[in-house]
Structure formats: C-alpha cells, structure tokens
C-alpha positions in Angstrom: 14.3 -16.2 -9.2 11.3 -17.3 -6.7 8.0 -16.8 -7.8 5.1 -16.9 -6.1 2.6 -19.5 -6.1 -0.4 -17.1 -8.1 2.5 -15.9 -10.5 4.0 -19.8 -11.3 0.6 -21.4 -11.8 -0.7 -18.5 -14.3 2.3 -18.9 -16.6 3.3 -22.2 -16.4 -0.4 -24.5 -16.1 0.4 -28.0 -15.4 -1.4 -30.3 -17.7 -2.4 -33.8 -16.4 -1.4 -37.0 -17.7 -4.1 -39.6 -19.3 -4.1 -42.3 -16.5 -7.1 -42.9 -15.4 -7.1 -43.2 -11.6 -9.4 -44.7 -9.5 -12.2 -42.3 -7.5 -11.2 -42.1 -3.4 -14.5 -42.7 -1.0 -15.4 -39.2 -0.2 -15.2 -38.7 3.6 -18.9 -39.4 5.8 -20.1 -36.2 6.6 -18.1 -35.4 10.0 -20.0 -33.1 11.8 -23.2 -35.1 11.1 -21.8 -38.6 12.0 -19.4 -38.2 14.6 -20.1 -34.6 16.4 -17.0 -33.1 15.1 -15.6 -29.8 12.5 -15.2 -30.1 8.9 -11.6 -29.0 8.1 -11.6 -27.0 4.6 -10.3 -23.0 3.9 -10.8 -20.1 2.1 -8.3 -17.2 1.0 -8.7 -16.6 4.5 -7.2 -19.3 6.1 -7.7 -22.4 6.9 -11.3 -23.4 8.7 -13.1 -25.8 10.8 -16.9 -25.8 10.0 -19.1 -27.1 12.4 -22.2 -28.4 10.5 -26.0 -29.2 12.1 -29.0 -30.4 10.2 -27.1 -29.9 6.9 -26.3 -26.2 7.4 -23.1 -24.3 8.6 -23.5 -22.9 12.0 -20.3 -21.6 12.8 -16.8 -21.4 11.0 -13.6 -20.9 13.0 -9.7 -20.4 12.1 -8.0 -23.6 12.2 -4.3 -22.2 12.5 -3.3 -20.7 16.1 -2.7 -16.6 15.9 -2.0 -13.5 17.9 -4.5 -11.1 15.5 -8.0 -12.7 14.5 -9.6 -12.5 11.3 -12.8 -12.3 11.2 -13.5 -13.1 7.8 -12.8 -17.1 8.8 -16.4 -16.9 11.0 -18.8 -16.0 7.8 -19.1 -19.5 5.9 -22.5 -19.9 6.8 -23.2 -16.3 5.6 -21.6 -17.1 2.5 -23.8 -20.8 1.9 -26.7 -19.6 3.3 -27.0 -16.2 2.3 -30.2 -14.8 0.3 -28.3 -13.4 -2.3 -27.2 -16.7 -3.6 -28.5 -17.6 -7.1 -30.9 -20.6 -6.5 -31.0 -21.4 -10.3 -30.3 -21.5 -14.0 -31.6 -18.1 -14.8 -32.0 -16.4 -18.3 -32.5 -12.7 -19.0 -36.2 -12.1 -20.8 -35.8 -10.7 -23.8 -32.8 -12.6 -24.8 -34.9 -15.9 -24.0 -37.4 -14.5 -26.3 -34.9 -14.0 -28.9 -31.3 -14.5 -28.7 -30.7 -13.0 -32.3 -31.9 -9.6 -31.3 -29.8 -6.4 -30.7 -28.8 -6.5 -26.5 -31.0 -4.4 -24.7 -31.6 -3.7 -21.2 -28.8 -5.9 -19.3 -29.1 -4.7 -16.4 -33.1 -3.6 -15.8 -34.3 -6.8 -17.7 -36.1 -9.4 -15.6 -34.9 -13.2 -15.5 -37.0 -16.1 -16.7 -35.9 -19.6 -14.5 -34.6 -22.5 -16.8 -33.8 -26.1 -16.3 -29.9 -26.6 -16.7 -30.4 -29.0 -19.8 -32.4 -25.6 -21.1 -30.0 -22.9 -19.9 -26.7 -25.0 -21.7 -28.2 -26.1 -24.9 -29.1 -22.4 -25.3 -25.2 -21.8 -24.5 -24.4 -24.2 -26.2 -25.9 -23.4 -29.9 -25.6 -19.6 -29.7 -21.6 -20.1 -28.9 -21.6 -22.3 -31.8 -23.7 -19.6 -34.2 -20.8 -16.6 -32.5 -17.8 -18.9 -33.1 -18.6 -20.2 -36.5 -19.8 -16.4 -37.8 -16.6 -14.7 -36.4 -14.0 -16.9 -35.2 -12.3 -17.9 -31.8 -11.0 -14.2 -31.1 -15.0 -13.1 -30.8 -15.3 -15.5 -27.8 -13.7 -13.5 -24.5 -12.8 -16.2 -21.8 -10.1 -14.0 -19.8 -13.2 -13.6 -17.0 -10.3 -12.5 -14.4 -11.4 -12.6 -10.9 -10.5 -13.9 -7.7 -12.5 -16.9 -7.5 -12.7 -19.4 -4.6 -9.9 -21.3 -3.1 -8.6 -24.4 -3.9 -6.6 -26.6 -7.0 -9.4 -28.4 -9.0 -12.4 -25.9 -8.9 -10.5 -23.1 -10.7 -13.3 -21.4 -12.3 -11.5 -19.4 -15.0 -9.4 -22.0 -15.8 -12.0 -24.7 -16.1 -13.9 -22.5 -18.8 -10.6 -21.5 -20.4 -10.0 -25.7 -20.6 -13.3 -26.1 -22.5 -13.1 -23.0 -24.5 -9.8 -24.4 -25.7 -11.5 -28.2 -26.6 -13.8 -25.4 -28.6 -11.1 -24.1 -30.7 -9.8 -21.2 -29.2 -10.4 -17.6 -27.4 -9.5 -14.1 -26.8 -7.9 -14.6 -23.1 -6.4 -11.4 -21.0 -3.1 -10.5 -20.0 -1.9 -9.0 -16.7 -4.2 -8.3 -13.1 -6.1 -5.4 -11.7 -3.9 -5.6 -8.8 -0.6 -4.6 -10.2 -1.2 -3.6 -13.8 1.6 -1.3 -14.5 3.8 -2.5 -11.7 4.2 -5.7 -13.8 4.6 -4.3 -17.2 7.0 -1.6 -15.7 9.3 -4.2 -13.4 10.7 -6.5 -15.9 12.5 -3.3 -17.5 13.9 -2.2 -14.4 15.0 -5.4 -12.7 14.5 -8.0 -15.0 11.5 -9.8 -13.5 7.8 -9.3 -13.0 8.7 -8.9 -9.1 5.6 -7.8 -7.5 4.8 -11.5 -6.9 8.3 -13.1 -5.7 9.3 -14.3 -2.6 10.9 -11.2 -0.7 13.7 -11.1 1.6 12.7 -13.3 4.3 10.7 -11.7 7.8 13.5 -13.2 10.6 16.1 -10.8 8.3 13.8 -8.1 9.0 13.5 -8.8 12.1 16.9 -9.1 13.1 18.9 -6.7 10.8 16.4 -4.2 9.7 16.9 -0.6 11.2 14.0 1.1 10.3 11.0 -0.1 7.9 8.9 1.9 6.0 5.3 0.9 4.7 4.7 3.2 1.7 1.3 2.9 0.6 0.4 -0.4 1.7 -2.3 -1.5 4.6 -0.8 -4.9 5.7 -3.1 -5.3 9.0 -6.2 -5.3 6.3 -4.7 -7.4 2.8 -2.9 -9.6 5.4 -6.3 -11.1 5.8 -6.7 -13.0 2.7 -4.2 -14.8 -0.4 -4.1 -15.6 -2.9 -4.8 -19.7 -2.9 -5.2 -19.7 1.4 -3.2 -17.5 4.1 -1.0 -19.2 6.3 -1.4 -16.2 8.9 2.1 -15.8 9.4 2.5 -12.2 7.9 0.2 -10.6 10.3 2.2 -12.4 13.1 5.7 -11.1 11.5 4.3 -7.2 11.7 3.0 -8.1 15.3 6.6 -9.1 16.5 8.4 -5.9 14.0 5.4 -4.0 16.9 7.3 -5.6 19.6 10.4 -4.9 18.6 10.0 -1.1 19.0 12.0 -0.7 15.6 10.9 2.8 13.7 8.3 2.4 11.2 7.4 5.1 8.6 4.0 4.8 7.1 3.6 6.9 4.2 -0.2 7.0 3.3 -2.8 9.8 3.1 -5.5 7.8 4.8 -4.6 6.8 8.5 -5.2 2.8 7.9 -5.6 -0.1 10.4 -2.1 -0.8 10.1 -1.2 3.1 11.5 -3.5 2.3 14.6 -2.0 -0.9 15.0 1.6 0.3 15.1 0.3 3.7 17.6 3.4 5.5 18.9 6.0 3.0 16.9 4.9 4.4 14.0 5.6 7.5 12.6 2.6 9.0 10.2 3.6 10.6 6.4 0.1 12.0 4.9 1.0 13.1 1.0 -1.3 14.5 -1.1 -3.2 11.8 -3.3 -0.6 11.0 -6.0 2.2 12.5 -5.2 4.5 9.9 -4.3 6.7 9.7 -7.0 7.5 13.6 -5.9 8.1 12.8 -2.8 10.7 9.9 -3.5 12.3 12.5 -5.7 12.4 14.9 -2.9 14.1 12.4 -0.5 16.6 11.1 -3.4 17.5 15.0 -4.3 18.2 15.2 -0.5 20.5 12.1 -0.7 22.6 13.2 -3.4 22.8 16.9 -2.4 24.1 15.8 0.6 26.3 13.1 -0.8 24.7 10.5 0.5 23.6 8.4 -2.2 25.8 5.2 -2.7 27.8 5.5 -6.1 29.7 2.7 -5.5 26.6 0.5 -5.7 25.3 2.8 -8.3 28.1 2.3 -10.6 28.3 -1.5 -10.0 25.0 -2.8 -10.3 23.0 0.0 -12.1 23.3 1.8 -15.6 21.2 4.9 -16.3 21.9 6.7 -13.3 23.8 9.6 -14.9 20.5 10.4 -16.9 18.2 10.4 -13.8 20.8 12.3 -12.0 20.4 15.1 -14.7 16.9 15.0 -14.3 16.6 15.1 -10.6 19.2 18.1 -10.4 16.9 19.7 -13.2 19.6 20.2 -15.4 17.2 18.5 -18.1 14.7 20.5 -17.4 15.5 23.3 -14.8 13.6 21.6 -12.3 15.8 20.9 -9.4 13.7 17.9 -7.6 14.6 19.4 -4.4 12.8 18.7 -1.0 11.6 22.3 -0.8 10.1 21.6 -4.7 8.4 18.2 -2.9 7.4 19.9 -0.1 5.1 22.1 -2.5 3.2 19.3 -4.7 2.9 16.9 -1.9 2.4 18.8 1.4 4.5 16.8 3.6 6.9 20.0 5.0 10.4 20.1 3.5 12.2 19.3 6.8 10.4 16.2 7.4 11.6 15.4 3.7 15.2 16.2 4.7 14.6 14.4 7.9 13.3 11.2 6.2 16.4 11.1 4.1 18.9 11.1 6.6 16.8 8.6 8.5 17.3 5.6 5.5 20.5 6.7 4.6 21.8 6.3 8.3 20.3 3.3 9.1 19.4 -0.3 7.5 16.7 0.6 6.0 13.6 -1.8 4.0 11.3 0.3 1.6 8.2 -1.9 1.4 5.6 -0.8 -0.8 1.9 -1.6 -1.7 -0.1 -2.2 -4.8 -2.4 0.9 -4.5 0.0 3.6 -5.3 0.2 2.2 -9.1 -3.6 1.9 -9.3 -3.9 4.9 -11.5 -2.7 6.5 -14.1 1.2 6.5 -14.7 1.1 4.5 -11.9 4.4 2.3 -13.5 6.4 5.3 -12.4 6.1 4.9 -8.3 7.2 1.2 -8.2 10.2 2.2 -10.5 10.8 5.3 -9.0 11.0 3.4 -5.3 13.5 0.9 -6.9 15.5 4.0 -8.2 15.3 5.5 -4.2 16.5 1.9 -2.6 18.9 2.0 -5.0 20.5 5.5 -4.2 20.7 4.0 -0.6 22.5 1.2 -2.0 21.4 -1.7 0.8 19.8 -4.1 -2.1 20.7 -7.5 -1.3 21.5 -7.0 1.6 20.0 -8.7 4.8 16.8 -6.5 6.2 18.0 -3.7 3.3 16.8 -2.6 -0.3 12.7 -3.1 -1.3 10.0 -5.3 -1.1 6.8 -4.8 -3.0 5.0 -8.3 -1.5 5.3 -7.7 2.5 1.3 -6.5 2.5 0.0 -9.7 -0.1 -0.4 -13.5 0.4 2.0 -13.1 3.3 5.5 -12.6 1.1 8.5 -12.9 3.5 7.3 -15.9 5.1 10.3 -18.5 4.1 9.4 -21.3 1.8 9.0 -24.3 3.1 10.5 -27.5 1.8 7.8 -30.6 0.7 5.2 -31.6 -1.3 3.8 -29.0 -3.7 0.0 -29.4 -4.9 0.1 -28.5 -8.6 -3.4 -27.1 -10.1 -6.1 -27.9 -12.9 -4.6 -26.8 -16.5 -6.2 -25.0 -19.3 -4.5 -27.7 -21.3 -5.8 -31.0 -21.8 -3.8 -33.7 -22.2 -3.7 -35.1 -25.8 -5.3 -31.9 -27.0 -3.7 -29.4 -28.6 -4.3 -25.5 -26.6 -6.0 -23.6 -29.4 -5.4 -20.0 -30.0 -7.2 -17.4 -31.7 -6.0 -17.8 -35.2 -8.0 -15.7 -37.3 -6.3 -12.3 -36.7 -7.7 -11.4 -33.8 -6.1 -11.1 -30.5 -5.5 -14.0 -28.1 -5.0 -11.6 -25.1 -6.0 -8.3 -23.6 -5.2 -6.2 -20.9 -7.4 -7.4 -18.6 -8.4 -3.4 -17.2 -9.1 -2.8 -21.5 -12.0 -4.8 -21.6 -14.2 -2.0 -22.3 -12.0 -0.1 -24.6 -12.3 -3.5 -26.5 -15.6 -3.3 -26.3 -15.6 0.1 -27.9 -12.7 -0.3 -30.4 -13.2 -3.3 -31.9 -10.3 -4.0 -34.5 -9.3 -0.6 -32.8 -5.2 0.0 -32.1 -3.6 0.7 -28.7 -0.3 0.3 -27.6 1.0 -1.8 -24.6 4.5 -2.5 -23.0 5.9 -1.0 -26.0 3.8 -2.2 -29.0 1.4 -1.5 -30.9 -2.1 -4.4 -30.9 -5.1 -5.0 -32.3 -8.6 -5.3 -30.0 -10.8 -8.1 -30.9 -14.2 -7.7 -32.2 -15.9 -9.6 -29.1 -19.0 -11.0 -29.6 -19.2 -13.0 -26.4 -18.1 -12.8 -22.8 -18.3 -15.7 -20.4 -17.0 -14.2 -16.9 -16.6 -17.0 -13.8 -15.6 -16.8 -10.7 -14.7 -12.9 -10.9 -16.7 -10.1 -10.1 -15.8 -7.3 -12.6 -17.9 -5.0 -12.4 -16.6 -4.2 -8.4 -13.1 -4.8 -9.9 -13.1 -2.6 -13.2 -12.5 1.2 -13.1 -15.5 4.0 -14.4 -18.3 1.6 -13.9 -20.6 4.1 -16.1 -18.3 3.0 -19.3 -19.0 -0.5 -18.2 -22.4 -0.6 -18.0 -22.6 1.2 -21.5 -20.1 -0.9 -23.2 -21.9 -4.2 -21.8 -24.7 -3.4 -23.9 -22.3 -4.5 -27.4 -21.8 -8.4 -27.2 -24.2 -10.5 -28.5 -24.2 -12.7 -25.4 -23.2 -12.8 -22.2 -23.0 -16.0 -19.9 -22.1 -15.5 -16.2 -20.9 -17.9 -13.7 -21.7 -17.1 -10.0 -22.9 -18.1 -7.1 -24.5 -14.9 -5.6 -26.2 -12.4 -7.5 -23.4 -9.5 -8.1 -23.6 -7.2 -10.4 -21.7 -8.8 -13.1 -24.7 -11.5 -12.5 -27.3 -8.8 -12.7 -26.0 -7.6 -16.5 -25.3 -11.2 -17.9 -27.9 -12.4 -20.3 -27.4 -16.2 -18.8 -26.6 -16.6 -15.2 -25.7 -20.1 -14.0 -25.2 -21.1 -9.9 -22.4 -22.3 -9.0 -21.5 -24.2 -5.3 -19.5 -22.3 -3.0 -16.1 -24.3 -2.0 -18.1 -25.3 0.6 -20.2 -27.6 -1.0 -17.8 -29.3 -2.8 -14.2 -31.1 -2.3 -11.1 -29.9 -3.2 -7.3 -28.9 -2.0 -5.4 -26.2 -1.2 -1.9 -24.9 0.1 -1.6 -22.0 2.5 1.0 -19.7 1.4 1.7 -18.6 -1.5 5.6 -17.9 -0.7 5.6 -20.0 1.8 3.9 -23.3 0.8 3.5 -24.1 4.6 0.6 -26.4 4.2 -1.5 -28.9 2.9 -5.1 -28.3 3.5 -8.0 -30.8 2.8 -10.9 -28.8 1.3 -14.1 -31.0 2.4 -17.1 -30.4 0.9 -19.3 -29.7 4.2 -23.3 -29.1 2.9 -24.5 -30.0 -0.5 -25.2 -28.7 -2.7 -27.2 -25.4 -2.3 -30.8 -25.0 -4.5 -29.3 -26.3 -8.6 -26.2 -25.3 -7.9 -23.5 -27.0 -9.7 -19.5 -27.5 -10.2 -17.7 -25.3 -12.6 -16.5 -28.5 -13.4 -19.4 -30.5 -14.1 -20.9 -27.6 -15.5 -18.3 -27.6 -18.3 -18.0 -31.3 -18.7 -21.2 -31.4 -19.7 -21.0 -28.6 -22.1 -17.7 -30.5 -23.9 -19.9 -33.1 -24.4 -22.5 -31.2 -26.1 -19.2 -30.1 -28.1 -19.0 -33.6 -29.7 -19.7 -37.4 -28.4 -16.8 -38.0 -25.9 -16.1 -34.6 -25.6 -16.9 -35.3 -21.7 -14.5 -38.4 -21.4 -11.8 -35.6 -22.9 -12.3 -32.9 -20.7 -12.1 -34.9 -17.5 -9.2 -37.4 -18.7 -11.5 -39.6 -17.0 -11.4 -38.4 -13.5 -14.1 -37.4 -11.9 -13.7 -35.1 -8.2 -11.5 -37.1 -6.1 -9.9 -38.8 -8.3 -8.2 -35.5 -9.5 -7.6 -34.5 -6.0 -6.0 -37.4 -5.5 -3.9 -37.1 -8.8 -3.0 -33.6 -7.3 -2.1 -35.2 -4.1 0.2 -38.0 -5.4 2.1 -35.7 -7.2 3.1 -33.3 -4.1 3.4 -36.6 -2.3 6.1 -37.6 -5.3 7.7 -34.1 -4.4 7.8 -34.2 -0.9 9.6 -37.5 -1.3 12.3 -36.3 -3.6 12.9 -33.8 -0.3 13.1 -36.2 2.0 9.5 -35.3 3.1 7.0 -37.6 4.6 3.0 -37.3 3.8 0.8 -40.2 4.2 -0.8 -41.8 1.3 -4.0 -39.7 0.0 -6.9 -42.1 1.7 -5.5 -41.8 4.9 -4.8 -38.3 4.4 -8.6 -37.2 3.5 -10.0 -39.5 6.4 -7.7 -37.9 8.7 -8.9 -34.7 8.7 -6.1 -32.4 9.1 -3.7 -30.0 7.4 -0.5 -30.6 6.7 2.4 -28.7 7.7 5.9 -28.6 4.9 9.2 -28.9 6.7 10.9 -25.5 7.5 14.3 -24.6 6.0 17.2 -22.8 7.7 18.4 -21.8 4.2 15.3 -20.4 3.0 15.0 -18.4 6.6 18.2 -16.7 5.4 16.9 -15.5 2.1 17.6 -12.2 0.7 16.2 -11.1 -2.2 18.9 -10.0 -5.1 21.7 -11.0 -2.2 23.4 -13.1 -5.1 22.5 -10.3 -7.4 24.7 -8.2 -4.7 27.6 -11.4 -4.2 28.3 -11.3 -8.1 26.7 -9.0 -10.6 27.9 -10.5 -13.7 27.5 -14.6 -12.6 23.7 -13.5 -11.4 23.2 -10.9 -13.8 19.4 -9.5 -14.1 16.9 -10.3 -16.7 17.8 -7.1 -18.2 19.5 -6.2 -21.5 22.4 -4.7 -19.4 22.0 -7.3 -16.8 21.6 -4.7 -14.4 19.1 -2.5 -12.6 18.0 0.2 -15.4 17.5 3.6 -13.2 
C-alpha cells in the first residue's frame, strides 16, 4: 500500500529525538544584498520572490510548465494585504469579563492587546476550562489547510502544546473526502482516496479511453497538499495531445471541459444522480453480458447480492438505463452508448471528491468501485479507478531520495495525553457543530455508536472553518456556546471575526521553513526562505506556543522546543532526508550548503515506480496480496 504524503504524516507523526543541534546562520536576505529572487513555495508550487525595500514585489513559479498558475504571482498580495491582522486583538466584552455568558461573537468590537496581555489571558482562562471540566472540554482538532511547509504546521504545533497540557478533544477524518474515507476501507481495504494511483505514463500509453467523473483537474491541479510539483496539469496536457476520448461527467461545464474542447465528450447529470447513473451503465453491462464474472468471482464477494438489487429482483426496480435515464436526465441511449464504450475499450474511471460532498455521499465512490469492477480492468495497466488523478498531482511516480519528515504532536520524553475523563478524544471534523449542540449527546459513525464532548473551548489555527463547514447559519448560532474561543490567523476571516481572542500569525513568507513538492511524488526538496519580516506583531505558531508551554510550568519552553529553535529543526528535518536519500544511493549536499545555495532539489526518478499499477499485485495474486478486507477481497 502507498500512501500519500498528507495521509502518512496525519497517522503516523514523527516525533523528534532530544539532541540538541546547533542553530544554522539563516541566509542574508538575497534580494536585498545581492539583486537576486528568494526561492520558497506555497501549495502552489514552488516560487521565486523578488524582494525591494523589504516588501514583495513580484512572485513567479520556479518549476518550468506548459499551463500557468496564477496563484504563484500573489505573495505580495498575501503579505501585504489590508486584511492582515496587525495585532493581538481581544473581543470587548470578553476582555471586560471572561466569566460572562458569550455574547455577540461576531458584531462585538475588538480591543488591541500586547502579546504578554493577550497569552496570560489564554493562558489562565485555559487553566480555569481545563481544571473545571477536564481535557475533553478543550477542542484542538482546528482542521484547515494551513500554509506550506514541515516545521510551521499550525494545527499540529497547538495540538503539541495542548498535549504538554494534558490532553484534548482532537477530530477525525477531512472535509474533503468525509465519507469516501469511512466508506473505502470496507470496500477495498484501505482509506484509498489519498494513495498513489496507477502511474500517468500507464495512462498514457495503455489507456483507451478516460473518464473524469466529477472532478475539475485543470482548477484543483493548482494547489497540494504540502507544494505542487506541477506535473499533473502537464500529464492531462499530453492525455489532450494524445487525442484519446475523454468522458467528463459533470453538471457544470468546468475549466477542464474547455480545456479538453472537441476531445472531450460532455455528460451533464442532474445534481446527485450519479450513483443512478453508474447503475444505469452497470445494468447495461450485465444485460448485455458484458460484465467480467471471471474477475468478479476471483477477486470480489458480494456481487450476487448487488446483482439482485440492480436487476430489481430485491426490490422490483430493474436499474435499467431507461430507469437512469429518468432520475438523471442524461437520455438512455447515451447510457447504453457509454457502456459499450468502457466495456470495449481500456478504460480508467477517475473520479473527484465533490460527488461525495453530501449526503450519502459514501455510496458514489463505492458504487464507482462496484462499476470498474463489473468491467473487470483493476490492476491492470491504464484500467480500473482512480479517485486522486484531480489532487496533489496523484499519478506522478514516486521518486526515490531523501524524504523530509514533519513537526510531531508528540514530544519527545513526553507522554501524548488523551482525553481521559470520558469524553471524546476525536470528532468528525464536519460534527463540530452538532457537538456543539449535543453535548454528551450520541451519534453513530463508521458503525458505532459515540459520545460528543461537552466543549468548552475551541482554539482553531491555521484553518478557516467557517468557509469550509456546511449550513453556516448553524455555525454562527452554535459558536455562541463555548466559553472561549482563541483564533490563530493571519488575515481577518471569518472564523477570526467570531473568535473571542485573535492572535497574528506570519505568513510562510516571513519566516523559514521546508517543504517537498508532491505529495505522491516526493519530486523535490524546496528551501522555504523567510523573505520580509515579520509583518505588524505577527508571530510564529511556534514561538507563539513556546511561549505559552512556558507559562505551562518553568522549562515548559526548553520541552516544547527539545531545544531547537527555527533552523536548527529545519536542519534536524533535513539531515534525516539526507540519511534517507543515502540509504538509496541518493546524493544531497550537507544542510549549510544546501540553504546558501538557494535551490530546490530534485529526487532521482524510478523506472519501477513509472510502471506502477495500482492493485496490479492485487490482480497477480489475490490470496498472497489479499485486501485489507475481512474477505481479503473487494466487498461489492
């Protein structure tokens, strides 16, 4: 199994070791003192910043590419905007009295603070919430996308000093794939949405026809999860130039339909009626006998029950194209049509996010894995499905090097506290609210049945929820119930706007840090240089927090930090890719000479990895790679 990058680092954290290593000379300030571009990067690539009189003036994409992005010109936008939050800001009435029922996050106006102010304030009323009701009041899972980068992690630097605290009600799963990821693990055995998929020269050179259901690659392609490496957007520029046929099933005619013109072929449904429309196409398959039961029988169980259900001898509902045709408006010959099309041809189903964005929204990634199925072409070169093609450029083989591993919740020496007191140490992150109106409430989840916490405290960093979470209106009502709120942020979003505390953070342009591009693909290492300081009083998450574990207990600093200040972490991350690389045979210079250099580096490619198919030893031997299923297969 290959995971991705975002899907390794959330479950497996790498804590550091105690040595205490040396702080690195941070580099002069390039564009100042020698006329040149700052190399750093965002989640949209890596960036040269061109810097005069201590301000960004331009931004450009440091990685050569056929399709721009525009996103990599707006750094100085993004430091230098008005909407950044110039300082430690508290919300009136709560400075007036913290003790007092919540009321008016949201209209209330702010009162400016000094920092030592704004954390002592944190500081004792997290001690009076914890102390009154226990670690599962405290909600830390603050789930957002945050900036680049392996040391400034904002959510995981305030879960790190939330655990020196003694614990915290943290969140399970993503916005982005929800019930995809609860729902995949049943079916083939692993969270799949963020593994490496079958790799793009397969595609390219076995696939017969693709089809994009409900995904807008030429717009998510933009941005990854830790930095794009750009080469996904290239990959569906060459599938263009190929002239292979591409179906795009979507009702909204994206910038990925324009992009592919006449090569594309354009399938409007009806909003949420995909699942009937895969049931239309897999009724045609079998009626016409062309659904593989050989493959079926070998590496399934549970078709013989679907089967009954699609023929609607379960329900006398035959799922039949003419049946589709009515719920989802796409005619019933262009049903029957698209049917014949996979089943005569190598075909790859690849499939967004945004189709299980909603409610029994598990059922269209499962149902898709029951269609590829059907056609019987998984593990097979350029065949089956693929449900990462349109995020953090998925396909792109992995390269072989040094590995950068990230900033841990878990500090070395400490233990990682949990929320012992009966409450909950995790949520659903999209529950939040029902939380908040249920507390001690039950709901049931992948199966079982859990308790809410009684929150009494949010801290939210680095994520902007309020633009993530669904039915705003609920939100903003069920905001109202902690007793404090502490945001994070460095512009003024509208999670900022209903936080009783807001503190301002730097942009990962005003400080240093590191970063791969590629999170399949691991193709480079990118030196994050801090290129302006600090804007106004904002401040590191890092710093920040240090400074908080200190207020914790004497030496609670010297235990958050392990002793390292910025670039000695950075180059603690460093070394150990460095030690990686080496054990493949993989050259990277020491760390100094790396960071003065001022360029990326790029991981060695790998002929075997540019041959990957996904579940092709799944497809060599079922029973020596069986599936992380109970029956070792896929469960139709």
């Amino acid at each position: 199994m290959t995971l991705t990058r975002r899907e390794f680092i959330k479950h497996s954290g790498i804590a550091a070791g105690a040595l205490v290593v040396t702080s690195a000379a941070p580099l002069p300030a390039w564009a100042e003192e020698k006329g040149g571009k700052i190399l750093t990067a965002g989640r949209w690539g890596a960036m040269n910043v061109e810097v005069k009189d201590g301000k960004i003036v331009s931004s450009t994409g440091a990685l050569a590419k056929t399709i721009p992005n525009s996103l990599q010109s707006t750094a100085a936008d993004q430091v230098h905007t008005t909407a950044r939050i110039q300082h430690p800001m508290v919300r009136k009435s709560y400075l007036d009295n913290p003790l007092q029922p919540a009321k008016g996050r949201g209209e209330d106006t702010y009162v400016q603070v000094s920092w030592e102010q704004a954390l002592k304030l944190i500081h004792e009323q997290h001690d009076r919430i914890r102390k009154a009701n226990g670690p599962s009041a405290i909600f830390a899972g603050s789930y957002g996308w945050r900036s680049s980068g392996v040391l400034h992690k904002a959510q995981t630097l305030l879960q790190r000093y939330m655990n020196l605290a003694g614990g915290y009600s943290g969140h399970s799963g993503d916005y982005s794939t929800g019930a995809a990821q609860v729902i995949m693990p049943h079916v083939v055995g692993s969270v799949e949405v963020y593994e490496q998929q079958t790799s793009w020269p397969l595609i390219l050179e076995n696939s017969q026809v693709v089809v994009l259901w409900g995904m807008n690659p030429l717009n998510t392609l933009k941005i990854a999860w830790s930095s794009t490496d750009e080469q996904g957007l290239e990959y569906f520029h060459q599938l263009k130039k190929s002239g292979k046929p591409v179906i795009a099933i979507d009702p909204i005619r994206s910038e990925t339909i324009e992009f592919f013109g006449d090569n594309a072929t354009w399938i409007a449904p009806n909003m949420g009626t995909d699942v009937a429309l895969m049931l239309g196409i897999a009724h045609t398959l079998m009626t016409q006998g062309k659904h593989d039961k050989v493959f079926l029988e070998k590496y399934t169980t549970g078709y013989p029950q679907f089967e009954e259900y699609l023929t609607g001898k379960s329900d006398n509902t035959p799922k039949s194209a003419a049946w589709a045709a009515e719920i989802t408006g796409v005619p019933e010959a262009q049903i029957v049509k698209l049917a014949e099309l996979m089943a005569a041809n190598r075909t790859m189903l690849m499939a967004g996010w945004g189709i299980q964005r909603q409610q029994y929204g598990e059922q269209k990634h499962w149902m898709l894995v029951t269609l590829a199925a059907m056609l019987g072409q998984i593990g097979t070169p350029g065949g089956g499905f693929g449900f990462s093609y349109h995020y953090s450029n998925g396909g792109n083989p992995t390269r072989v090097g040094g590995v950068l591993p990230e900033m841990s919740a878990a500090i070395a020496g400490q233990a990682s506290e949990a929320a012992d007191d009966g409450g909950m140490t995790a949520i659903p992150v999209a529950r939040i609210v029902d939380a908040l109106e249920n507390p001690g409430g039950k709901y049931q989840h992948n199966g079982k049945e859990q308790t809410y916490p009684n929150i009494k405290m949010i801290w939210w960093a680095g994520g902007g929820n309020f633009t993530h979470h669904q039915d705003t209106n609920r939100l903003i009502k069920a905001w109202q119930k902690p007793e404090m709120i502490v945001v994070s942020e460095c512009y003024w979003t509208a999670a900022a706007k209903h936080a009783d505390i807001v503190l301002p953070i730097t942009t990962s342009f005003e400080r240093n840090d590191l970063t791969m591009t590629g999170d399949y693909s691991n193709q480079h290492i990118v030196p994050m240089k801090q290129a302006v300081a600090p804007q106004f009083e904002a401040r590191n998450d890092f710093d920040v927090f240090a400074d908080l574990a200190e207020l914790l207990k004497p030496g609670g600093k010297e235990i958050y930090t392990e002793g390292k200040d910025e670039m000695a972490w950075l180059k603690f991350f460093y070394d150990a890719a460095q030690k990686g690389a080496r054990a493949q045979r993989v050259t990277m210079p020491m760390f100094n000479a790396f960071w003065q250099q001022n360029k990326l580096i790029e991981m060695r490619r790998s002929e075997k990895n540019e041959q990957y198919v996904r579940y092709g030893d799944f497809r060599a031997d079922p029973v020596k790679n069986a599936l992380g299923t109970p029956s070792g297969k896929i469960e139709d």
